[in-house]
C-alpha positions as a Markdown table, in Angstrom:
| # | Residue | x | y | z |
|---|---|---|---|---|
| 1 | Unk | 0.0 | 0.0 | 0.0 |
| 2 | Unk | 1.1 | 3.4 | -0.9 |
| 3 | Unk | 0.0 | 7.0 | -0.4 |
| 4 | Unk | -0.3 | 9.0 | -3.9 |
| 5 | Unk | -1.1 | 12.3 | -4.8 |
| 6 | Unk | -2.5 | 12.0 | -8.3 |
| 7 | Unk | -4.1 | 15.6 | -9.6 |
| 8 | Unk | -3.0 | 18.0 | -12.8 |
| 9 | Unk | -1.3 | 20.9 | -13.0 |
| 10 | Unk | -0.5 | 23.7 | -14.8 |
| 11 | Unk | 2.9 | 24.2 | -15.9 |
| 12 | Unk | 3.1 | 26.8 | -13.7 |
| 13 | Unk | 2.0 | 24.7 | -10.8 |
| 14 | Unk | -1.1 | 25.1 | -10.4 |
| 15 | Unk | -4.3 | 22.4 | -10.0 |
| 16 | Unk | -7.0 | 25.0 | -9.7 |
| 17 | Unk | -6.9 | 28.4 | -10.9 |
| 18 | Unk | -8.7 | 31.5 | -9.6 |
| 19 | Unk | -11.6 | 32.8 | -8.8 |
| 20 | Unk | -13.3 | 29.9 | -7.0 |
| 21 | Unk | -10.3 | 27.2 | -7.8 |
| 22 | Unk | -11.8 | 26.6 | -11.3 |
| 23 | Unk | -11.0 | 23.5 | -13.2 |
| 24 | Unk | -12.5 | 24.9 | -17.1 |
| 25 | Unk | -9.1 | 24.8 | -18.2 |
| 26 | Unk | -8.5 | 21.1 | -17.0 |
| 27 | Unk | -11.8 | 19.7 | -18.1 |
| 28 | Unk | -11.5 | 20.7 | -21.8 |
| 29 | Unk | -8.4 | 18.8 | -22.2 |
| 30 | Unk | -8.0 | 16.1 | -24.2 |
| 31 | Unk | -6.4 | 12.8 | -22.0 |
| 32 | Unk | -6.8 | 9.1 | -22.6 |
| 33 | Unk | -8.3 | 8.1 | -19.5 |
| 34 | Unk | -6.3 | 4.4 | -20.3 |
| 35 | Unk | -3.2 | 5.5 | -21.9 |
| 36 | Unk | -0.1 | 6.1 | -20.0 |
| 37 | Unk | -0.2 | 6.6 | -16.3 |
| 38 | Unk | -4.3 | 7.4 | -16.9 |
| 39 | Unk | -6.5 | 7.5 | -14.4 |
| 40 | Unk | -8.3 | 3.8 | -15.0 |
| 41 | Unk | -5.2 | 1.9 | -14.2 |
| 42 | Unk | -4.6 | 4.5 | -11.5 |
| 43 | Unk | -8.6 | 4.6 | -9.9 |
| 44 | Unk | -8.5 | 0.3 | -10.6 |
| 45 | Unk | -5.7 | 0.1 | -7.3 |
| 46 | Unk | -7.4 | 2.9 | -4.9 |
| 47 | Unk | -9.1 | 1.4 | -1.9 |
| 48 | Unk | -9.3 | 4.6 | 0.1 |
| 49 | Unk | -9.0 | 8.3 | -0.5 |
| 50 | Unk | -9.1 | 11.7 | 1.5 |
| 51 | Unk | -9.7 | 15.1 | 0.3 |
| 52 | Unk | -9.8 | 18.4 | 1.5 |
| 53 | Unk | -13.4 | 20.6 | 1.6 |
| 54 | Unk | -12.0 | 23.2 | -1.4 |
| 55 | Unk | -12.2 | 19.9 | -3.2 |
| 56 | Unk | -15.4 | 18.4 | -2.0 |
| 57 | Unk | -17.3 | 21.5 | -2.2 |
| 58 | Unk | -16.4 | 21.8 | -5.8 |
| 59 | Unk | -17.6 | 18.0 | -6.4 |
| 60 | Unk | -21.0 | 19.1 | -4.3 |
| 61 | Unk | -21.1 | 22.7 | -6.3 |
| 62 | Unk | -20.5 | 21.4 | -10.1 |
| 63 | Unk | -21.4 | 17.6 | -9.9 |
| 64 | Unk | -24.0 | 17.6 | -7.1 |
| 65 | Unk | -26.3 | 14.3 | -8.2 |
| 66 | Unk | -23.2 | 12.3 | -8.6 |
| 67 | Unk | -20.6 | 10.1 | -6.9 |
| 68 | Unk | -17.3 | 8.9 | -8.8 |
| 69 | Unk | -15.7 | 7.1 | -6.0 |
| 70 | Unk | -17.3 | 3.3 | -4.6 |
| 71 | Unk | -14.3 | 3.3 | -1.6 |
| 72 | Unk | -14.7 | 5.3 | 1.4 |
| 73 | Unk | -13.7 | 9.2 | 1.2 |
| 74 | Unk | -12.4 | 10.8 | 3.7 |
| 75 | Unk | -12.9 | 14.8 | 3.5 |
| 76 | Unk | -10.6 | 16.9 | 6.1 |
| 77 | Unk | -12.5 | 20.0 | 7.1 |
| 78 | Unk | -13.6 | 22.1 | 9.9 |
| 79 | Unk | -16.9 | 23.3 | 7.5 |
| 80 | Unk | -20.3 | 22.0 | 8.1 |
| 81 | Unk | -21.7 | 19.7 | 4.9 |
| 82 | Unk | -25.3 | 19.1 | 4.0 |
| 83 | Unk | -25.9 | 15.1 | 4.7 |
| 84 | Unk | -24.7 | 12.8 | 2.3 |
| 85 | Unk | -26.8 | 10.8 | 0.3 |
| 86 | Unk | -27.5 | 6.9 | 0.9 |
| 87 | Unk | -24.8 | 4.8 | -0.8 |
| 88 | Unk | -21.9 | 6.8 | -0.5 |
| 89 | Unk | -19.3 | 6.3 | 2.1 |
| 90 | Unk | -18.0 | 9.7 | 3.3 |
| 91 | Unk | -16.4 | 10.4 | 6.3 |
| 92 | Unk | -15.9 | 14.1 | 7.4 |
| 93 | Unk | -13.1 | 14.9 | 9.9 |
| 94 | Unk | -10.9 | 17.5 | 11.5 |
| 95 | Unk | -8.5 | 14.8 | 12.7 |
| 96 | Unk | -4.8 | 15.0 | 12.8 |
| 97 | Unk | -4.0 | 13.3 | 9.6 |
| 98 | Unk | -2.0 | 10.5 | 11.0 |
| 99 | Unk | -4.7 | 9.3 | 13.2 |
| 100 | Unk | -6.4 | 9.1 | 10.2 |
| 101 | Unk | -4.1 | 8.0 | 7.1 |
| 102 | Unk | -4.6 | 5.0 | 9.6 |
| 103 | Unk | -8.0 | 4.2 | 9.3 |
| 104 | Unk | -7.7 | 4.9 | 5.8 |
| 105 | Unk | -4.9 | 2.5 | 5.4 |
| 106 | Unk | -6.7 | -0.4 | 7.0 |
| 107 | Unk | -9.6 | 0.7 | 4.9 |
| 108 | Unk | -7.6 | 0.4 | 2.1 |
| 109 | Unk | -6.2 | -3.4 | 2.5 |
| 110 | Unk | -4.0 | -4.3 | 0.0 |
| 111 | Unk | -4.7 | -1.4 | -2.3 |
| 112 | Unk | -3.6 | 2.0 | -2.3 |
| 113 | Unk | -4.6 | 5.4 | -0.8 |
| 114 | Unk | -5.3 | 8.3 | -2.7 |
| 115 | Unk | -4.8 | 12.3 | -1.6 |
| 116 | Unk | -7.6 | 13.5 | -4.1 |
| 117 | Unk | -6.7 | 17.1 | -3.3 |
| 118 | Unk | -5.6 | 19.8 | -2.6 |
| 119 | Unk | -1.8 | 20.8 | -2.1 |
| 120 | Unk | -2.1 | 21.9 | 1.0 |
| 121 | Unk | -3.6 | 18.4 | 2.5 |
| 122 | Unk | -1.1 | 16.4 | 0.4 |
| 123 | Unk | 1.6 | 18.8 | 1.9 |
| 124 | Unk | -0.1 | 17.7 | 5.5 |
| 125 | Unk | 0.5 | 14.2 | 4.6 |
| 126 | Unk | 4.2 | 14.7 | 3.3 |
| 127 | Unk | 5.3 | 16.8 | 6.6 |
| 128 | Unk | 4.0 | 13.4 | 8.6 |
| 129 | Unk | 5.9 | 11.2 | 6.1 |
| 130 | Unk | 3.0 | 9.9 | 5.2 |
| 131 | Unk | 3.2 | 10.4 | 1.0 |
| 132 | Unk | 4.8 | 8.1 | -0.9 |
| 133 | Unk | 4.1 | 9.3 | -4.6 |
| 134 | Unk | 3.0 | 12.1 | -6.7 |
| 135 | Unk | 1.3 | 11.3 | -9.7 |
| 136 | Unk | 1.5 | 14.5 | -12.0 |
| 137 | Unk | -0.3 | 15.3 | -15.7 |
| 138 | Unk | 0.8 | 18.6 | -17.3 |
| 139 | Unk | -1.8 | 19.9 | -18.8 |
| 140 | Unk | 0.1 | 22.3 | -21.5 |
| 141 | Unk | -0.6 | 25.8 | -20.4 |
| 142 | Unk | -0.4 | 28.1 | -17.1 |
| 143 | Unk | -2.7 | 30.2 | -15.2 |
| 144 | Unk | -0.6 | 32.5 | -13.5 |
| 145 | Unk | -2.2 | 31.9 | -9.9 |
| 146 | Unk | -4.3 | 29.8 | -8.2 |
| 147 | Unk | -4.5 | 26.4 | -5.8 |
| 148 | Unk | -0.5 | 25.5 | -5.9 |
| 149 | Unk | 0.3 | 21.8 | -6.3 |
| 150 | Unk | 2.1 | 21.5 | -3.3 |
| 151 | Unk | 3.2 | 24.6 | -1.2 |
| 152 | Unk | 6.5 | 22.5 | 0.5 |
| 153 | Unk | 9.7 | 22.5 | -0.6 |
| 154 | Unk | 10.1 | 18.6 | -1.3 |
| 155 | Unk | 12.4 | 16.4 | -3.5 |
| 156 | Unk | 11.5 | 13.5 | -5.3 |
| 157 | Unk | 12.9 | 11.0 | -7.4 |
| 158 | Unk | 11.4 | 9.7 | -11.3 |
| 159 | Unk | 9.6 | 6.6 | -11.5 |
| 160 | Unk | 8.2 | 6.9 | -15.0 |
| 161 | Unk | 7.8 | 9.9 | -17.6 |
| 162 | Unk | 5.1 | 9.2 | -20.3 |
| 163 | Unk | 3.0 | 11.5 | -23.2 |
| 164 | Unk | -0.7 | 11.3 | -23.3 |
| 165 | Unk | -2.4 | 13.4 | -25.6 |
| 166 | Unk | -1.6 | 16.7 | -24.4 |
| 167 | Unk | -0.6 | 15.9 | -20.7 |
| 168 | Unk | 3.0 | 15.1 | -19.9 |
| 169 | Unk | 3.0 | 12.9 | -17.0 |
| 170 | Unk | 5.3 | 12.3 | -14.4 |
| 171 | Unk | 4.9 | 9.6 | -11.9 |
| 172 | Unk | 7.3 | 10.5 | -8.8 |
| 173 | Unk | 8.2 | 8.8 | -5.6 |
| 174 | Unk | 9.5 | 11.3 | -2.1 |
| 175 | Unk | 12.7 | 10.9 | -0.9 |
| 176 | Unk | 12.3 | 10.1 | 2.7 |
């Protein structure tokens, strides 16, 4: 089991760009969702993820009737959410992320966990050594500002570097 960080970014280094950490510019790209380092491979080997409120309020906001994830979701915030509907598995917390990279990792069995988003909570996970990989795709542009990709100075070393249409993905493990 391993902890990843799979998002996009803008060359810049941005995953969401201002006002209201808008993903337009991601969402009209053109990826193979099974080509190289694409999210079906990626999604088949999740058995728990976590993500911050920024990023479930913007599910709830622009995809409100649907649910993309079938493993239990673990959203880190101090807001107040309406109820969630039958069928989905979502746990809210304002626990310190260890405590809970726990649960998730016994959630999670043999597969692996997955920090949906944002930086900042990824960077939570990394300052607890907690995050194993970064999964990164390019998308081939910049916005100038926004939601940074991860706001920690961090090294990392290459585990792969593939094309898919017009991402360039990078697959990366932390040095620890």
């Amino acid at each position: 089991m391993v902890t990843q960080y799979f998002t996009a970014s803008s060359l810049d280094g941005f995953i969401a760009a201002e006002p209201e950490d808008g993903l337009a510019w991601l969402l009209s790209r053109d990826v193979d969702a099974d080509g190289p380092q694409g999210y079906n491979a990626f999604i088949a080997d999740v058995g728990a993820l976590a993500m911050g409120a920024t990023t479930y309020q913007w599910l709830l906001t622009h995809a409100p009737d649907e649910w993309y994830y079938e493993m239990p979701t673990w959203v880190f915030t101090h807001r107040t959410f309406p109820a969630v509907p039958e069928g989905r598995d979502i746990r809210f917390t304002a626990d310190p992320v260890p405590e809970v990279h726990a649960q998730m990792a016994g959630a999670a069995g043999e597969k692996n966990v997955w920090i949906v988003g944002g930086g900042e909570l990824a960077g939570q996970f990394h300052d607890h050594g907690l995050l194993d990989e970064l999964w990164i795709q390019y998308a081939p542009l910049t916005l100038g500002a926004g939601a940074p990709l991860l706001p920690r100075r961090a090294e990392f070393e290459q585990i792969a570097l593939d094309e898919n249409r017009e991402f360039a993905c990078r697959r990366l493990r932390v040095k620890k």
